[in-house]
C-alpha positions in Angstrom: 0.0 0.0 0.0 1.5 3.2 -0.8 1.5 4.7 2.6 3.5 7.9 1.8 0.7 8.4 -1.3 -2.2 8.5 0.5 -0.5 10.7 3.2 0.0 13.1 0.5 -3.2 13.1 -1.1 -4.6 14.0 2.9 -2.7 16.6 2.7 -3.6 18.0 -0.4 -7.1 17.5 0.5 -7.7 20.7 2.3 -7.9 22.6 -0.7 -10.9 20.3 -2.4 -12.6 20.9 1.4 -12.0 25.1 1.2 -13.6 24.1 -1.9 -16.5 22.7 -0.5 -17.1 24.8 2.1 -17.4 27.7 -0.6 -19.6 25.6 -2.6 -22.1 24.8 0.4 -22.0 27.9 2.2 -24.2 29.8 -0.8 -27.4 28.1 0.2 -27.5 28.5 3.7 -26.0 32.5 3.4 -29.1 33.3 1.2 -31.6 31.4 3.6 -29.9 34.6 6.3 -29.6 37.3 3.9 -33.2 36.9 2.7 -34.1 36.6 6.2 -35.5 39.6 8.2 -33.4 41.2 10.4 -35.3 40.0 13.6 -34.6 36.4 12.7 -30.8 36.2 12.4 -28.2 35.4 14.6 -26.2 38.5 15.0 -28.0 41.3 15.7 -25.1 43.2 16.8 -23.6 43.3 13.2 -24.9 45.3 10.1 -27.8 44.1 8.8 -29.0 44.5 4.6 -31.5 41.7 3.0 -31.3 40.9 -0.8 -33.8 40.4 -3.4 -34.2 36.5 -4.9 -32.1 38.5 -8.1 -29.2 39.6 -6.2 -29.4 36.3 -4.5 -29.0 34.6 -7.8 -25.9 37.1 -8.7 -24.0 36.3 -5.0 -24.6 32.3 -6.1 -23.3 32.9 -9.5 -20.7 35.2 -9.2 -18.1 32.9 -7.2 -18.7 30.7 -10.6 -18.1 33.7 -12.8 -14.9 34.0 -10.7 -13.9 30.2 -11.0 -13.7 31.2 -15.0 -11.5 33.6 -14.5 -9.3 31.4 -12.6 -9.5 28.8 -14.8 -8.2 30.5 -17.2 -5.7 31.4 -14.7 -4.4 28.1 -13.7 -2.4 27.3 -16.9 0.0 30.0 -16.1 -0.2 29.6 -12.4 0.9 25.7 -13.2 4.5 26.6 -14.5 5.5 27.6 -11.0 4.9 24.3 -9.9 1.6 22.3 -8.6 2.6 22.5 -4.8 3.3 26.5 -4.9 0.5 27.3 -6.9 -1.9 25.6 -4.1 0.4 27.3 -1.7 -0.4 30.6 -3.2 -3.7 30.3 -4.0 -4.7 29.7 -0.5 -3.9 33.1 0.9 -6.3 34.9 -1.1 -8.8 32.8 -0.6 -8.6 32.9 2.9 -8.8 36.7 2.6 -11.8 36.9 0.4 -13.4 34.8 3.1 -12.7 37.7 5.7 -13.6 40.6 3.7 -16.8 38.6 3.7 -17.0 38.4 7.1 -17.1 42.3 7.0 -19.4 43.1 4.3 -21.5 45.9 4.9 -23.5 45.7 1.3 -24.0 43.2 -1.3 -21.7 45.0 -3.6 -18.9 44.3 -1.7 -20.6 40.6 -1.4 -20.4 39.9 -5.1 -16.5 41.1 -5.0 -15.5 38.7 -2.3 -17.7 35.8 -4.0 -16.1 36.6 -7.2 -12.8 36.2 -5.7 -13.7 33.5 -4.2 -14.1 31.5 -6.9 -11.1 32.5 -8.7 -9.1 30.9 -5.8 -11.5 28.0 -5.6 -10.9 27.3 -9.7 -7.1 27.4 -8.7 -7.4 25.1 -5.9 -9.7 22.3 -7.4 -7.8 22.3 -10.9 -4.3 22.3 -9.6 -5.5 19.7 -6.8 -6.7 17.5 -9.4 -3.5 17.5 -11.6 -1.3 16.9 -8.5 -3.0 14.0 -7.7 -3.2 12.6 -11.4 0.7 13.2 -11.6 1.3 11.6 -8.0 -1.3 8.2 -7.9 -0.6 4.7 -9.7 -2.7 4.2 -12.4 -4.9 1.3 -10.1 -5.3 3.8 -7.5 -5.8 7.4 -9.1 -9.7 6.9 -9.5 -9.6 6.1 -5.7 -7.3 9.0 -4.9 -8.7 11.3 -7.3 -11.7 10.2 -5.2 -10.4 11.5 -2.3 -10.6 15.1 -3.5 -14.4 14.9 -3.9 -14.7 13.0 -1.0 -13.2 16.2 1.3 -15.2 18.6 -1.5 -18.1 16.7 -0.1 -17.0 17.3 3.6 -16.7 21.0 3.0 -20.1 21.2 1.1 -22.2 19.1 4.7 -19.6 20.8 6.9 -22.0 24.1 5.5 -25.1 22.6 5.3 -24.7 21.9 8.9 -23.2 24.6 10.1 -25.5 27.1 8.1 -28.6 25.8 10.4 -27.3 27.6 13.6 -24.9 30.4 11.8 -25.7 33.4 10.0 -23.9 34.3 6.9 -20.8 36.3 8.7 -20.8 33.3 11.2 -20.2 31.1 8.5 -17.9 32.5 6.3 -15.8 33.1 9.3 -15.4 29.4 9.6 -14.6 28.9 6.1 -11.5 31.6 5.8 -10.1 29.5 8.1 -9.8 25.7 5.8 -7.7 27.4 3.2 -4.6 28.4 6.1 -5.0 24.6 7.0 -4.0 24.1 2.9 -1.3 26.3 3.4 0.0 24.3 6.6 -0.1 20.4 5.1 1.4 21.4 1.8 4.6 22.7 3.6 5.3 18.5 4.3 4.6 17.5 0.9 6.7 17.2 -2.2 6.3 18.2 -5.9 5.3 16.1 -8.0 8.0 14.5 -9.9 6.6 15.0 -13.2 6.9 18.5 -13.0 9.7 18.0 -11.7 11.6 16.6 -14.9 9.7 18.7 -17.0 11.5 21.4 -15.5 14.6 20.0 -15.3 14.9 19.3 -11.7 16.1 16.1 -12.0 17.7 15.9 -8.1 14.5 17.1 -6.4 12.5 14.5 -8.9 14.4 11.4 -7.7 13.9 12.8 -4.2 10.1 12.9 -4.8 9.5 9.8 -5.8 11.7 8.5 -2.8 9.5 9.9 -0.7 6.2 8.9 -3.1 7.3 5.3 -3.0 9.3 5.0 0.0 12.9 5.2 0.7 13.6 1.2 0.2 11.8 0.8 -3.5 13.8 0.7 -6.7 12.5 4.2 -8.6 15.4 4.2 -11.4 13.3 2.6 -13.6 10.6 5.2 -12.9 12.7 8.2 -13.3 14.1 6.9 -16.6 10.7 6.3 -18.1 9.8 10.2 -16.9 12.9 11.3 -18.4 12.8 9.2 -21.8 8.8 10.1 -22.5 9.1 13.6 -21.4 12.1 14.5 -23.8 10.1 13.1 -26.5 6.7 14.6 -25.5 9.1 18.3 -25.9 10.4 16.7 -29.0 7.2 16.6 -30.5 5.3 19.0 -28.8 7.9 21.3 -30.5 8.0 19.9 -33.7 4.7 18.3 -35.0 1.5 19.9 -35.2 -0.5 16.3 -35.9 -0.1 15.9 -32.1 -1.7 18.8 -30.9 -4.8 18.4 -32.7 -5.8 14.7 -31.0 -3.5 15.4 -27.9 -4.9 18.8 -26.9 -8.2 19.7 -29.0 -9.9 16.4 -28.7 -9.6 16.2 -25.1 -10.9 19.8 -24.7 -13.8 18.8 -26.6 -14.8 15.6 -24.7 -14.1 16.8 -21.1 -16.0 20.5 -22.1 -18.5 18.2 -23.2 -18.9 16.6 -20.0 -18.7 19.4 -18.3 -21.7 20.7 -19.5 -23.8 17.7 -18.9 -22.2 17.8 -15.3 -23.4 21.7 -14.9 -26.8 21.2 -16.0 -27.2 18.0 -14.9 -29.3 19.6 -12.0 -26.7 19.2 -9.2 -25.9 23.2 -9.6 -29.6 23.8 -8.8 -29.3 21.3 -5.5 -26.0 22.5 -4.4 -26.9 26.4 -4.4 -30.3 26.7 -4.1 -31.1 24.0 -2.0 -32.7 25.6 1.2 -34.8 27.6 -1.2 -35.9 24.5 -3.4 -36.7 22.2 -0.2 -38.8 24.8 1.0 -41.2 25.0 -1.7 -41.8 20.9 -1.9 -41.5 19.5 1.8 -44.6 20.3 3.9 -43.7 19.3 7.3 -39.4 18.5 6.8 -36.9 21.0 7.6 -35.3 22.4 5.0 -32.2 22.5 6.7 -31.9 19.1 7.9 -33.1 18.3 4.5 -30.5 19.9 2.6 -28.1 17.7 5.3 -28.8 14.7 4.7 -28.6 15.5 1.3 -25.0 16.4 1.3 -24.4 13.2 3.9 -25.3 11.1 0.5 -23.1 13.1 -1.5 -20.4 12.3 0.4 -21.3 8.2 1.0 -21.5 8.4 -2.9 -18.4 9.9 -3.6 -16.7 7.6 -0.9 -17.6 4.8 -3.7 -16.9 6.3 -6.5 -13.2 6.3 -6.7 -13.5 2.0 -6.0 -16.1 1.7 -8.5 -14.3 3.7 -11.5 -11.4 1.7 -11.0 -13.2 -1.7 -10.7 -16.1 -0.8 -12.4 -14.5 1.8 -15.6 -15.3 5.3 -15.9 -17.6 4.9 -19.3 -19.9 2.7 -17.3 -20.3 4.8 -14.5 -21.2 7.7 -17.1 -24.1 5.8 -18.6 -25.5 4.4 -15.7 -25.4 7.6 -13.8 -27.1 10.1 -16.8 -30.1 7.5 -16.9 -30.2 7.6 -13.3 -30.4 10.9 -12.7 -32.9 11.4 -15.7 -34.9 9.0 -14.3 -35.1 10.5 -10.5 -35.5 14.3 -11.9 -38.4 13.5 -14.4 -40.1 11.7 -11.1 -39.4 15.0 -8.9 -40.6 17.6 -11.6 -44.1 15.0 -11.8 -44.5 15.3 -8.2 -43.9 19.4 -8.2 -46.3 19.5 -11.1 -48.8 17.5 -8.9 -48.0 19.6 -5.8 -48.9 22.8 -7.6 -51.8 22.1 -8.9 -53.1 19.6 -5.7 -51.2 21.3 -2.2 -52.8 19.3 0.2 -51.8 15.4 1.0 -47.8 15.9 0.7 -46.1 12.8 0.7 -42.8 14.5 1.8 -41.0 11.0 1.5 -41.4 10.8 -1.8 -39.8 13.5 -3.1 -36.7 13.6 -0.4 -36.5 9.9 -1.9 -36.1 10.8 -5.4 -33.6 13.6 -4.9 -31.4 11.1 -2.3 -30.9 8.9 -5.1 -30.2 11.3 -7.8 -27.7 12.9 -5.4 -25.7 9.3 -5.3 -26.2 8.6 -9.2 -24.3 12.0 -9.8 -22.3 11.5 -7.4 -21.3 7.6 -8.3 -20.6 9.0 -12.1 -20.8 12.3 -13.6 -19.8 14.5 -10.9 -16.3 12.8 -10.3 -15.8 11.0 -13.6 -15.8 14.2 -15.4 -13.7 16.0 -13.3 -10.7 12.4 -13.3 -11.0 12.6 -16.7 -9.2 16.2 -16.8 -6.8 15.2 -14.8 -6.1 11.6 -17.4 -6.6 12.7 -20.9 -4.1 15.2 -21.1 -0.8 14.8 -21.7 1.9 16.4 -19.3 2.9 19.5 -21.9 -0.7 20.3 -22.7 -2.1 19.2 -19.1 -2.0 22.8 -18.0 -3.9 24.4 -21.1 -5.8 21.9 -21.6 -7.0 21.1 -18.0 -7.5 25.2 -17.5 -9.2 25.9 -20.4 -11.4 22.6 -19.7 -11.4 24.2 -16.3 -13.1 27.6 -17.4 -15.5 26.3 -20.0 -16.6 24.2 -17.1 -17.0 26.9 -14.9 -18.7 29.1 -17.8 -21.6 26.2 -17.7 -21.7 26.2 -14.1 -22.6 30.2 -14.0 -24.8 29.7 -16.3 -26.7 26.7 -14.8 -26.8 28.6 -11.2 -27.7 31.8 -12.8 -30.5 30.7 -15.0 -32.1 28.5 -12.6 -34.0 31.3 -11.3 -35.1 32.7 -14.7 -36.0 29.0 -15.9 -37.8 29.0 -12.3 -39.8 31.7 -13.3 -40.6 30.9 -17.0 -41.0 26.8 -16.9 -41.6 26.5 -13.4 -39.9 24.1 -10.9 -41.1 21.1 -12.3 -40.1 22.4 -15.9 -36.6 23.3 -15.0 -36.2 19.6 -13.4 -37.5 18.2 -16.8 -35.0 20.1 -18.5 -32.5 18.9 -16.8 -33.8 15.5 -17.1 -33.3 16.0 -20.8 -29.6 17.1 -20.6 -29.2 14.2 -17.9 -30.5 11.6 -21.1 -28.3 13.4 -23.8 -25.7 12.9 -22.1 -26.2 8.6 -21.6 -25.8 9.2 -25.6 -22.7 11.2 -25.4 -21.1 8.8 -23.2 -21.8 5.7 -24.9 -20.6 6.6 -28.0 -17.4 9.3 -27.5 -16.1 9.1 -24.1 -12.7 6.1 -24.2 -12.2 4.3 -21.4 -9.4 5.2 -19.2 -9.1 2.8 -16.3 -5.8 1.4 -15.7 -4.3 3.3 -18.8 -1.1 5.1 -17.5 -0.7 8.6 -18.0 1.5 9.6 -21.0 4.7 10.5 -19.3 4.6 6.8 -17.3 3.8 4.8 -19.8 7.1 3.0 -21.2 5.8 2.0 -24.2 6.4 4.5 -27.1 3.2 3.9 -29.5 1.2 5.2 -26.5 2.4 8.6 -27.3 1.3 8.6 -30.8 -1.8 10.5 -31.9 
């Protein structure tokens, strides 16, 4: 078992849970924000409700943000994955504080913006380290892990959302991303990176420690040194393999992404209090919204086992028809609530949303987001992985942002159909473009040579 691995991968987890926590804390905050002032927490601070609009824009804008750092990442990369996390966290933490201190929703929508800009530089360069780091039988279970502590962070705000108020909260969160900034300091760079950049010392010392002291890694850094000079070699010199190696990657994972975006989990994950209070008659919408994210995280636990056993193509397929499956049931059962109010059969509907929230969390959700990290190769993985990155985050501001306006035109049990729709399309997609990567080493580990051709 590689011991020194999965001690790494805890390490870097801290990011994916900052993560997380930004993710969950949106539904909770506009739950208090919306509230009137006699019924939050902290009366003592300055108070300012929003309208269901400017709710929508404080949701979206930390996805707006993620673009932006998206785009970011690629050049944030070349200093090296365990600096960039490094650097990433401070601001983060900061934006969190600002927040804290927020005395009008303009100032709101800056810190949520930033926000996401460090959250898009966290998860993406998270994700690569792992990739770069993991054997090929273990990276679906330790790219896993990162959705696993995502998932943490997301029912670490769920929960703690139900007794704070919005400056309570965020509070708590500016303090995950110093914790980031503390673990990284005992972990190594990866050693692909490493040799890329000609480091070949600090390499060998890296994959000591990876590996532990008393395994042979010779072998190891020769294939990184071998594959890497050629991947330069051509990278430099043939345009063939940038088309397959770079543009066909982009267009499969953006692909994904957008099925992942719309799939409906945007909706759950940020509006969530607001959704559970329209359907449930007599549940909390707190507790609701809890147990939801308690799935999430059992799901995700699974998922990294199950790609690796299972495949990642199979999960895909299973999970879209799933999840179309669950939503068309809950936009019936909205459709039957607003035209019949009385008799709610609140078990019905907290059933169908339980098991979409493990289908999408079994497949889509971590499938799409290991598949960035694997179809790349190491000198496009930066690009490619940002700009996958910021398309993906392009889908997700538009998913949270058009929720409400799709609310408003289709209805809820429209909008779910919608997305029950994209949820089917995306079975399709699967079955027929998406390659199987399980057990398929990465480029630059692979000894063989043909695996590097186009």
């Amino acid at each position: 078992m590689p011991l020194f691995q999965i001690l790494t991968v805890l390490g870097v987890a801290f990011g994916p849970f900052s993560v997380g926590l930004c993710k969950g804390y949106t539904s909770p905050a506009l739950a208090s924000l919306q509230a009137p002032p006699l019924a939050t927490n902290n009366s003592s601070s300055i108070h300012f409700t929003i309208t269901e609009q400017e709710g929508s824009w404080i949701a979206s804008l930390s996805l707006l943000g993620a673009l932006f750092g998206g785009l970011l990442s690629s050049q944030v990369l070349k200093g090296g994955r365990k600096t960039s996390l490094m650097l990433a966290a401070l601001p983060f933490s900061a934006s969190w504080c600002l927040t804290v201190f927020a005395t009008s929703v303009q100032m709101i929508y800056c810190t949520a913006f930033l926000a996401g800009i460090c959250s898009a530089l966290v998860n993406i360069v998270a994700q690569v380290y792992i990739s770069e780091i993991a054997r090929p039988e273990l990276r679906g279970r330790l790219s896993a892990c990162l959705k696993i502590f995502s998932h943490l962070g997301l029912l670490a705000s769920f929960l703690m959302g139900a007794w704070f108020d919005w400056r309570q909260l965020a509070l708590v969160c500016a303090t995950a991303p110093l914790m980031l900034i503390l673990t990284m300091q005992y972990t190594p760079e990866t050693p692909s990176y490493l040799v890329y950049s000609g480091q070949i010392d600090r390499a060998e010392k890296a994959l000591e420690w990876l590996k532990g002291s008393s395994k042979d890694i010779s072998s190891d850094l020769s294939t990184l040194q071998t594959n890497i000079n050629r991947l330069k070699e051509q990278g430099n010199g043939c345009k063939s393999v940038l088309v397959p190696q770079l543009v066909k990657p982009v267009l499969l994972t953006s692909i994904l992404m957008f099925f992942n975006r719309f799939s409906g989990a945007m909706a759950f994950n940020f509006y969530a209090v607001n959704i559970f209070s329209q359907v449930f008659g007599s549940l909390n919408p707190h507790l609701v919204a809890v147990v939801t994210a308690t799935v999430q995280l059992l799901a995700s636990m699974l998922s990294g086992v199950l790609a690796d056993k299972v495949g990642r193509k199979p999960l895909l397929i299973v999970s879209g028809f799933i999840m179309a499956l669950t939503l068309t049931g809950f936009g019936l059962y909205t459709y039957i609530c607003q035209h019949q109010p009385s008799g709610r059969l609140d078990w019905m509907p907290l059933l169908l949303i339980l098991v979409f929230e493990c289908a999408c969390n079994l497949g889509i959700q971590p499938v799409s987001w290991l598949l960035v990290g694997e179809l790349f190769p190491l000198e496009y993985r930066a690009a490619g992985s940002s700009l996958t990155t910021s398309i993906s985050y392009t889908f997700a501001f538009l998913g949270v942002k058009t929720f409400v306006d799709l609310n408003a035109v289709l209805g809820l049990y429209g909008t779910f159909w919608t997305y029950a729709g994209i949820c089917l399309l995306s079975c399709g997609f699967s079955a027929a473009f998406v390659p199987e990567t399980r057990d398929v080493p990465l480029h630059e580990m692979e000894p063989r040579s043909e695996r590097l051709q186009p």
